[in-house]
C-alpha positions as CSV (number, residue, x, y, z in Angstrom):
1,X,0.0,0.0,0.0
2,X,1.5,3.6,-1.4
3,X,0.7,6.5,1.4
4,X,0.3,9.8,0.1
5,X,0.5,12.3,3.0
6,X,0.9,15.4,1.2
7,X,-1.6,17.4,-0.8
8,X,0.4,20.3,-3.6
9,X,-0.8,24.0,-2.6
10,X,1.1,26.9,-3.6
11,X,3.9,24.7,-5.5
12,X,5.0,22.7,-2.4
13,X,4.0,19.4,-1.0
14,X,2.7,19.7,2.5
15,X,-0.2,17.8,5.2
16,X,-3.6,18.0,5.3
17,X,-4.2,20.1,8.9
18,X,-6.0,17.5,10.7
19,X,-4.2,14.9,9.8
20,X,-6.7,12.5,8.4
21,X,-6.7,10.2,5.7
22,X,-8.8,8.7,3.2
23,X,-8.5,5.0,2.0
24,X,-8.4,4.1,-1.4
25,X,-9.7,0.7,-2.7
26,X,-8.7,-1.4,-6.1
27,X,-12.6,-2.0,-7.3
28,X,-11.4,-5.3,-8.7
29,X,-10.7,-6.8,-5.4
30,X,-11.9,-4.3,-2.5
31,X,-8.1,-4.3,-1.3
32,X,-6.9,-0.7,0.0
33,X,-4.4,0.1,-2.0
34,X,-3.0,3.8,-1.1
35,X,-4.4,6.4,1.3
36,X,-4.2,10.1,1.0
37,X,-4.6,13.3,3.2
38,X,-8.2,14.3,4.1
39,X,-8.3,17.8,3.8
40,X,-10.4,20.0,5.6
41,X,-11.9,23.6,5.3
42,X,-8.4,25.0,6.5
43,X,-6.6,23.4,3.7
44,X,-8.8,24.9,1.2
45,X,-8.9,28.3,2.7
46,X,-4.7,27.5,2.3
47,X,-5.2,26.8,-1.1
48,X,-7.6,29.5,-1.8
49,X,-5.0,32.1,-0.7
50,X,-2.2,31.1,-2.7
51,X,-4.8,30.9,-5.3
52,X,-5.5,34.4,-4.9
53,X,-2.0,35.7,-4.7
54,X,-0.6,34.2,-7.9
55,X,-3.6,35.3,-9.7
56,X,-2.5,38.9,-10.6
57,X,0.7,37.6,-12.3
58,X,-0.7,34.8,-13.7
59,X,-3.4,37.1,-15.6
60,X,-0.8,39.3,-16.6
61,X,1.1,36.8,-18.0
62,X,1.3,36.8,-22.1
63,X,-1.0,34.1,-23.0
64,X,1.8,32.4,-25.5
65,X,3.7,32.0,-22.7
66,X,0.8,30.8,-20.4
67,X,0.4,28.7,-23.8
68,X,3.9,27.5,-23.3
69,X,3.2,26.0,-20.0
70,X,0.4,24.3,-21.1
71,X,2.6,22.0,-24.0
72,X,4.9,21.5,-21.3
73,X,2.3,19.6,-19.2
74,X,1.1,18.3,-22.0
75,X,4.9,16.7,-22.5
76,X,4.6,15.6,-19.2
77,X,1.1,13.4,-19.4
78,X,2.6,11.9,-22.6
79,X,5.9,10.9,-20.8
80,X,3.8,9.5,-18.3
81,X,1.4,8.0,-20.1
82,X,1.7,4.4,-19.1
83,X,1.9,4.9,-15.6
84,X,-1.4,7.5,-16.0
85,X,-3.2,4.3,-17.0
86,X,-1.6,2.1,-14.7
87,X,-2.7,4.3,-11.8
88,X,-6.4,4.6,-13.6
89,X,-6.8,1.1,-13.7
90,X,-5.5,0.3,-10.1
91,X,-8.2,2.9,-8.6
92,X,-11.2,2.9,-10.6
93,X,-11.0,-0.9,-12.4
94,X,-11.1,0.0,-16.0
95,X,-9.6,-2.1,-18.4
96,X,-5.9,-1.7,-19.2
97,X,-6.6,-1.1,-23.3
98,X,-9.5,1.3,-22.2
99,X,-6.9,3.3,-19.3
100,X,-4.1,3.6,-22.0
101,X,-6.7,4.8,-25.3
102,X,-9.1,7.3,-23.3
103,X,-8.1,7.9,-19.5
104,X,-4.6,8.9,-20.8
105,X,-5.1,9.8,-24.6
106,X,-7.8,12.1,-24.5
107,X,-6.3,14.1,-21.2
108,X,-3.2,14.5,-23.6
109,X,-5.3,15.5,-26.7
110,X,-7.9,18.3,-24.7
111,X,-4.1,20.1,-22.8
112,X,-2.4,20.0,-26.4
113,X,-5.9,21.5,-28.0
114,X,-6.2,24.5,-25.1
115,X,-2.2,25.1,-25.6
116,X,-3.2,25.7,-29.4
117,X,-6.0,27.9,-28.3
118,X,-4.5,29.8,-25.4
119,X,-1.7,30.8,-28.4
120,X,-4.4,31.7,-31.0
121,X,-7.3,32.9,-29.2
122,X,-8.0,36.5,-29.6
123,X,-8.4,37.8,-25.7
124,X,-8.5,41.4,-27.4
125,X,-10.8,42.7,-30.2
126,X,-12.3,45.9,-31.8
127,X,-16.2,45.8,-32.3
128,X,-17.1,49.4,-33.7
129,X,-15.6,51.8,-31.8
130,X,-15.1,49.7,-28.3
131,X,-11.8,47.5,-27.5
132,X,-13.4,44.1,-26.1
133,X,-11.3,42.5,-23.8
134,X,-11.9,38.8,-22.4
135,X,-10.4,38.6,-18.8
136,X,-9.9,35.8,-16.6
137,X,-12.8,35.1,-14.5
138,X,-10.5,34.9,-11.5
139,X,-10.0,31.7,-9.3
140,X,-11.4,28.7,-10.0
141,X,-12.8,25.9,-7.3
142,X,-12.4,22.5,-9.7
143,X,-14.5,19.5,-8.0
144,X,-14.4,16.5,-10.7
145,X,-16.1,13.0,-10.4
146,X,-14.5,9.8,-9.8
147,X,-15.6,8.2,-13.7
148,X,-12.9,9.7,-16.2
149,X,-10.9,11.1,-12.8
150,X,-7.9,12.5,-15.1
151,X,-10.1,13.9,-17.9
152,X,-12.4,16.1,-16.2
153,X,-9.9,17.7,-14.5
154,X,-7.5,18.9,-17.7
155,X,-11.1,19.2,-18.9
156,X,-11.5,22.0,-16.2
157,X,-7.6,23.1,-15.3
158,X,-6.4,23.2,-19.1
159,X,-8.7,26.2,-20.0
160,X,-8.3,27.6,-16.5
161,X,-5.2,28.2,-17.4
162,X,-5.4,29.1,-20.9
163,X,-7.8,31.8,-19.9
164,X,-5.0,33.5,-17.1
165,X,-7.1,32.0,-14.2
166,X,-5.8,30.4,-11.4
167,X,-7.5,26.7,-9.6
168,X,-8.0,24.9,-6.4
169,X,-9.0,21.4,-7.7
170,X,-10.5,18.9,-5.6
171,X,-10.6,15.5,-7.2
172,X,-13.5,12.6,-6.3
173,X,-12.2,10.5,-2.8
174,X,-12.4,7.1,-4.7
175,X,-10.1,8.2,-7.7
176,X,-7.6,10.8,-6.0
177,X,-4.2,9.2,-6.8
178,X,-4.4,10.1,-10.6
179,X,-5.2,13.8,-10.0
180,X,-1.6,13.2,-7.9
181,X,0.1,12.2,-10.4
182,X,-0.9,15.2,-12.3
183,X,-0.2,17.7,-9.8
184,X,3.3,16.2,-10.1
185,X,3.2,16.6,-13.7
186,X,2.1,20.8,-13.0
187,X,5.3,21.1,-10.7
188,X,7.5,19.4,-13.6
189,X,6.0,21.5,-16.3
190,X,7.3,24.8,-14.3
191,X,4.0,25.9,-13.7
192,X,4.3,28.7,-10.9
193,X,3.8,28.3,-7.7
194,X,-0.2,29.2,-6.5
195,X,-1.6,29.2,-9.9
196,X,-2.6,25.4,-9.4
197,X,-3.4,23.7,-6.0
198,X,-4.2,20.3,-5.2
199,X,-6.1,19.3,-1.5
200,X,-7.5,16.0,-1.4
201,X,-10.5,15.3,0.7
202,X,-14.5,14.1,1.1
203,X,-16.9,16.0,-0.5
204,X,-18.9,17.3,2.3
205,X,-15.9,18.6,3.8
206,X,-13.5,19.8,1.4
207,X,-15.8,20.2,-1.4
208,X,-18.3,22.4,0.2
209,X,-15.8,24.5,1.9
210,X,-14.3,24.9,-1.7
211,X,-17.5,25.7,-3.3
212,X,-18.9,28.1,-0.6
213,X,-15.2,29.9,0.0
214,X,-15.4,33.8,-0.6
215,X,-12.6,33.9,-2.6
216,X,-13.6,31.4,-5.3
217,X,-14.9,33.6,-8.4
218,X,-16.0,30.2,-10.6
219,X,-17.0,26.9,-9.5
220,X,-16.6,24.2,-11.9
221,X,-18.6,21.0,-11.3
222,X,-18.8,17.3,-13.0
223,X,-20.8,15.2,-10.7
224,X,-24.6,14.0,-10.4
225,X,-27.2,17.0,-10.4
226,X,-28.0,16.2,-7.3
227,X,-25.2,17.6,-5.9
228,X,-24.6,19.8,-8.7
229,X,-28.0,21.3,-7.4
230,X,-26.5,21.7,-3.8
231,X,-23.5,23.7,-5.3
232,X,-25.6,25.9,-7.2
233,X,-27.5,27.5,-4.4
234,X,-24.0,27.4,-2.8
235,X,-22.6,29.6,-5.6
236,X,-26.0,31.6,-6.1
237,X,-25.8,32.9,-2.2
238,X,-22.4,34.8,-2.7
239,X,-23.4,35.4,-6.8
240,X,-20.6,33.4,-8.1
241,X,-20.5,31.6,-11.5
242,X,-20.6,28.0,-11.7
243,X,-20.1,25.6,-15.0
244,X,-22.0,22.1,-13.7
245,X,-21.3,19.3,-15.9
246,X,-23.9,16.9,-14.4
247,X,-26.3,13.4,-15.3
248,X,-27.6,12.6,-18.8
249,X,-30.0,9.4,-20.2
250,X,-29.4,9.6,-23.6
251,X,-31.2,8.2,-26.3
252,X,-30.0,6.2,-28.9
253,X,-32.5,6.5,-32.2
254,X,-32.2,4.3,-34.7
255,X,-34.3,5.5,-37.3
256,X,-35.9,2.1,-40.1
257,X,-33.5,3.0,-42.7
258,X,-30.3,2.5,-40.6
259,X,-27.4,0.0,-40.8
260,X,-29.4,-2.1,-37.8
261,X,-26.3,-4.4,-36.9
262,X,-23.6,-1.9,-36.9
263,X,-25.9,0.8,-34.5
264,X,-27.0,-2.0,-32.1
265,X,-23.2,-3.3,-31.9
266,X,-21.7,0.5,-31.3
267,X,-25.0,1.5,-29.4
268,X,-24.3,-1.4,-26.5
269,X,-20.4,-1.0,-26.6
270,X,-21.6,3.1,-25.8
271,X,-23.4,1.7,-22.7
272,X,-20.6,-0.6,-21.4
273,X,-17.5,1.5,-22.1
274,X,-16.2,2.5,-18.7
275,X,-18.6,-0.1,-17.0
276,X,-21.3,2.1,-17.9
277,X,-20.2,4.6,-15.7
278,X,-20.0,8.0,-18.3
279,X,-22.7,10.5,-17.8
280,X,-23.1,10.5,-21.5
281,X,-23.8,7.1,-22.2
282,X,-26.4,6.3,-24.7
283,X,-28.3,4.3,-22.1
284,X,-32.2,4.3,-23.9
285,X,-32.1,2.6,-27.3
286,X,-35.0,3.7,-29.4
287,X,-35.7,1.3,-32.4
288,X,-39.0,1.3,-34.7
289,X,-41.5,-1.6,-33.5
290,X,-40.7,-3.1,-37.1
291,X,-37.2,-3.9,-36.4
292,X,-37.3,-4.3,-32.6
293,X,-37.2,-7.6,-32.0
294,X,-34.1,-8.2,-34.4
295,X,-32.2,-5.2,-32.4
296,X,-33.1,-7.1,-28.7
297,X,-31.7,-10.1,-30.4
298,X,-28.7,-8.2,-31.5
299,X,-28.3,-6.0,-28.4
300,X,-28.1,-9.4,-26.5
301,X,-26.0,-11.1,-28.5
302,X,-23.3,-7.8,-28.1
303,X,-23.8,-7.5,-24.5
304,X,-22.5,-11.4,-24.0
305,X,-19.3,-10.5,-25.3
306,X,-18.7,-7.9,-21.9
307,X,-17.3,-10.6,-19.6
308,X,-17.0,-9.2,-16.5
309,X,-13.0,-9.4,-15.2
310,X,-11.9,-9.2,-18.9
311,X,-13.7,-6.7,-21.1
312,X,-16.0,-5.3,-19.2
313,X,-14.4,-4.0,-15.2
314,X,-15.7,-3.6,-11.8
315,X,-17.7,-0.5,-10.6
316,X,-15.8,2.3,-8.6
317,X,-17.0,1.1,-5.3
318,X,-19.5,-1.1,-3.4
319,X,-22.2,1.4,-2.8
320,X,-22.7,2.1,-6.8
321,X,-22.3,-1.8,-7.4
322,X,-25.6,-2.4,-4.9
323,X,-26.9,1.0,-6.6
324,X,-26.9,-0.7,-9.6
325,X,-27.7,-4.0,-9.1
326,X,-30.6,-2.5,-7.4
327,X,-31.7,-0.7,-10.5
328,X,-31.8,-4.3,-12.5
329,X,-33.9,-5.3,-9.6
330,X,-36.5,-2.2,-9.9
331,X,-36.3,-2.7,-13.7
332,X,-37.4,-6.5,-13.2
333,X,-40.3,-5.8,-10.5
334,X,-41.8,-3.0,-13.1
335,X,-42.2,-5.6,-15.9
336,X,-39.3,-5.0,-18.3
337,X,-38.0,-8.4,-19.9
338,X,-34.2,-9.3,-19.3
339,X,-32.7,-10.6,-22.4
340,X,-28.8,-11.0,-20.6
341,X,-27.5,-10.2,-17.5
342,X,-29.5,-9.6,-14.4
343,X,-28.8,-8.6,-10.5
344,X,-26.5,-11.9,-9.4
345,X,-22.9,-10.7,-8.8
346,X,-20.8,-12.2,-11.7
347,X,-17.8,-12.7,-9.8
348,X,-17.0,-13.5,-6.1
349,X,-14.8,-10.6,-5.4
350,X,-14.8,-7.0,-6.7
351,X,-17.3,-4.7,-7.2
352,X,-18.8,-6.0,-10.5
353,X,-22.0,-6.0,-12.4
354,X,-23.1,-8.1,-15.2
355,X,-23.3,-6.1,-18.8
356,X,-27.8,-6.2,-18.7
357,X,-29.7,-5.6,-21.5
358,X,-33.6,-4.8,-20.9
359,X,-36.6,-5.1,-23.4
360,X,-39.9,-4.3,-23.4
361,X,-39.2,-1.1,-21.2
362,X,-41.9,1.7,-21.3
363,X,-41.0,5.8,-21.6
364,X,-42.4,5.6,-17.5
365,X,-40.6,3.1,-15.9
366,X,-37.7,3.5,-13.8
367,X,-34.4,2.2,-15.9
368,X,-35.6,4.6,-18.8
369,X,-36.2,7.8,-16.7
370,X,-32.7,7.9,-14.0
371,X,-29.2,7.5,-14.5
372,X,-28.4,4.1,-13.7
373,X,-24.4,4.7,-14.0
374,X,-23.7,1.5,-15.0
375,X,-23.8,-1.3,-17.8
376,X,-27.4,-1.5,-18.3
377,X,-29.4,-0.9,-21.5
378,X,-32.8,-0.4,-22.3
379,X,-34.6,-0.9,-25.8
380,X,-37.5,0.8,-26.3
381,X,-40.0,0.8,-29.2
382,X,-41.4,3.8,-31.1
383,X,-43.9,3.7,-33.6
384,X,-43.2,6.9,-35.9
385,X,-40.4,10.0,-35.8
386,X,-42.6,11.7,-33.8
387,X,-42.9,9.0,-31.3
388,X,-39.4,8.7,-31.1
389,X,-38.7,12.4,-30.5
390,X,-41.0,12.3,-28.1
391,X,-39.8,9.4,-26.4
392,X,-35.8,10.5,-26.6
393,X,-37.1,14.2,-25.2
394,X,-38.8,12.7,-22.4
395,X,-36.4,12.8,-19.8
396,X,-35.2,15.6,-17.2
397,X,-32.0,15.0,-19.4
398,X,-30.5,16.3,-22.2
399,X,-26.3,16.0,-22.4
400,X,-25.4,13.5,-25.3
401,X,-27.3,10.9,-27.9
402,X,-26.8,9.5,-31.0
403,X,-29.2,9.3,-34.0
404,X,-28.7,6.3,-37.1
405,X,-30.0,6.7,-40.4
406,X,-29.1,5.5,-44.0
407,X,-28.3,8.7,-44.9
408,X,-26.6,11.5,-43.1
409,X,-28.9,14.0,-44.2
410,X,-32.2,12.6,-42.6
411,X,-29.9,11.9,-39.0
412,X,-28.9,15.3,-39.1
413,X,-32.8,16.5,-39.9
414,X,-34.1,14.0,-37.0
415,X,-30.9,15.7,-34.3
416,X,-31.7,18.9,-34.5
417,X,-35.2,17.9,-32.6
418,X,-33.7,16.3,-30.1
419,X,-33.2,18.7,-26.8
420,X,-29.5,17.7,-26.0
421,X,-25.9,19.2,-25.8
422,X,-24.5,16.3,-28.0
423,X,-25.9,14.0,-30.7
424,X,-23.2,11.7,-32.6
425,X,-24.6,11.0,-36.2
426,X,-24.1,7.8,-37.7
427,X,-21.2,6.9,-35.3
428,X,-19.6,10.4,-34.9
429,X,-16.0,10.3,-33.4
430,X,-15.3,11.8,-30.1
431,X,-14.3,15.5,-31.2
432,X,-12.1,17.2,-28.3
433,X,-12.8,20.7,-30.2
434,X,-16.4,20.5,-29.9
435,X,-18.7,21.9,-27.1
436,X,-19.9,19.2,-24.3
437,X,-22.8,20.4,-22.3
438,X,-26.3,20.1,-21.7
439,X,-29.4,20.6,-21.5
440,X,-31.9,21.1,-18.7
441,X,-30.7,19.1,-15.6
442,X,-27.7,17.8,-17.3
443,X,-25.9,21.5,-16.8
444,X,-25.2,24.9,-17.3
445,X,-22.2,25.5,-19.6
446,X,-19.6,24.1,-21.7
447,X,-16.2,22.1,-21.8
448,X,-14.0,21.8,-24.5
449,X,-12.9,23.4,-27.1
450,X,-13.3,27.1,-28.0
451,X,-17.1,27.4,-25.8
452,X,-15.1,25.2,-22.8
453,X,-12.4,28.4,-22.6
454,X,-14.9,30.9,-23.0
455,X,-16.1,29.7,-19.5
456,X,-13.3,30.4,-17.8
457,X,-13.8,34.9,-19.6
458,X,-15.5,37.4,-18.2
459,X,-15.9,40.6,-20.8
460,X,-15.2,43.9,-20.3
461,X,-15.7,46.9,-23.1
462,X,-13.5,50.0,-23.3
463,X,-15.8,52.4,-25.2
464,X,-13.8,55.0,-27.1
């Protein structure tokens, strides 16, 4: 077991104040295998400070050189790529091939594209007779989920930092050892001192007293809207801004005139990439009554090919393991048909789930209304377009989807009705440029991209 008693605040390594610690466990075995500091509201107010005291330089700095900074950490995530997915895998369970490709690729790719952009992006412009200027926001409280643990936070620090701000991150308690790692990687890429900050600790302490703190001008959020609600009237008392990044149900539509075979196979491998546990998962598949049985058929035949402890890994943590095995329950007592899987624990140890596919579930019932957050799919029928608009719109969510047609043109025509942030057509590829956000509950904002920096800007004009 690897102790970390040291959380990185104002470009040293120093202990959490009270001295506590949080256990972390390998979800493929329930074995502890690293602890680090618990930090408490004094470690953040720490934090916060030096926060606040680099911030004037750090704005002032020239954003090619700010830009400069950001390749260099970029460097360092690619040197340190293998042991980024090592340390992925050890703490949240995912699949070696599936650590190395997305929890460390796409980190790399998203600091590389907000180095481009903090080089090229114009922070300075005439409109009329008025100079527009877009200054940092000021200092940023970071609080990122335990799911894609290295991701979401150069999702949130990257553009921080492009955009001359400065950050107190405060990573998810099951997944803390990767956003280590990185803070080692800030100090290596000569970062200075203040203008990042790491403090490690449980949500209700640490996170709250981040999110609450007087001198935090942003608060950027990735969690479930349930808490994102919490921080919101946290923000809204002291009229702060806050980016929340937060749960989705997103529909899969695959209109009659699709390639059925290939958008069942890429539909099911959506929903058990990262054990199911990615807020934008494509977790309601939507397939005209004509072709429906073929697609369960299909759908079941995919989902067999998960076997837990090989392609498909554990859950984070016991709690969402019962969570979801208790949604396959609810699913079962409210008349939906189980085609594979089911609520038996595949394996004797570790926290896993078998990959479950659902059919005959109804727009009303549970598993096609809440985020499940794990390797469950449902298949639901629709009778016409406006059936399946209907159906795909009916949730309180609306982050991601997907929409398959023969041709582009009628996907396209059928995505702009859906009311989401994101809708992949035909198989889209995962663009790191493009804006990820949602609608209603699933957020307020944008990451990535040109929209994820603007976040980060307030605007002032100089009228002249």
């Amino acid at each position: 077991m690897k102790q970390h008693d040291a959380m990185y605040i104002d470009g040293s390594w120093r202990p959490a104040e009270g001295g506590g610690t949080i256990e972390v466990v390998d979800p493929a075995d329930g074995q502890v295998i690293a602890t680090v500091p618990a930090g408490s509201a004094e470690d953040v107010d720490a934090a916060v400070r030096a926060a606040r005291a680099a911030l004037p330089a750090w704005a002032a700095t020239p954003p090619p050189e700010r830009a400069a900074r950001l390749t260099a950490l970029r460097d360092q995530l690619v040197a340190r790529a293998d042991e980024i997915a090592a340390t992925v895998t050890a703490e949240l369970g995912a699949p070696p091939a599936f650590s190395k490709a997305v929890h460390a690729g796409v980190p790399i790719a998203v600091c590389g594209s907000y180095a481009e952009l903090a080089a090229a992006y114009a922070f300075e412009e005439k409109i009329g007779t008025s100079t527009v200027l877009h200054e940092p926001v000021g200092v940023v409280g970071a609080i990122t989920p335990w799911n894609y643990p290295l991701h979401q936070v150069v999702a949130k620090v990257a553009p921080a930092l492009a955009a001359g701000c400065t950050v107190v991150l405060k990573p998810a308690e099951d997944t803390p050892l990767v956003a280590q790692l990185f803070a080692e990687c800030v100090d290596a890429a000569g970062i200075p001192a203040g203008v990042f900050n790491l403090v490690t600790g449980l949500g209700p302490v640490a996170g709250q007293a981040l999110a609450a703190h007087d001198g935090i001008d942003l608060v950027s959020f990735t969690g479930s809207t349930a808490v994102g609600r919490k921080i919101g009237a946290l923000a809204g008392a002291a009229v702060k801004r806050v980016a929340l990044e937060l749960g989705g149900k997103s529909a899969n539509v695959i209109l009659p005139s699709a390639d059925l075979a290939k958008a069942v196979a890429v539909g099911v491998a959506n929903v058990m990439a990262n054990s199911g546990q990615t807020c934008s998962a494509w977790t309601r598949m939507l397939v005209h009554r004509d072709r429906y049985d073929e697609a369960v058929e299909l759908a079941a035949a995919a989902a067999a090919k998960y076997v837990p402890g090989e392609k498909l890994g554990p859950l984070v943590n016991a709690a969402q393991q019962d969570r979801v095995r208790g949604y396959i329950e609810r699913g079962l007592a409210e008349g939906a048909r189980l085609v594979a899987g089911g609520p038996e624990a595949p394996l004797d140890a570790g926290f896993y789930v078998r990959p479950t596919v659902f059919a005959d579930v109804t727009p009303e019932m549970t598993i096609a209304q809440e985020e499940i957050f794990g390797p469950v799919l449902s298949i639901l029928a629709y009778e016409d377009e406006d059936d399946a608009a209907r159906i795909a719109n009916g949730t309180v969510y609306g982050l991601a989807g997907a929409v398959w047609a023969g041709d582009e043109a009628e996907a396209v025509a059928f995505a702009r009705r859906l009311e989401t942030g994101q809708v992949d057509i035909n198989g889209g590829r995962f663009n790191p440029l493009a804006p990820f956000g949602g609608y209603k509950q699933s957020g307020v904002g944008r990451e990535l991209g040109r929209h994820g920096l603007t976040e980060y800007l307030q605007t002032k004009s100089l009228q002249l």
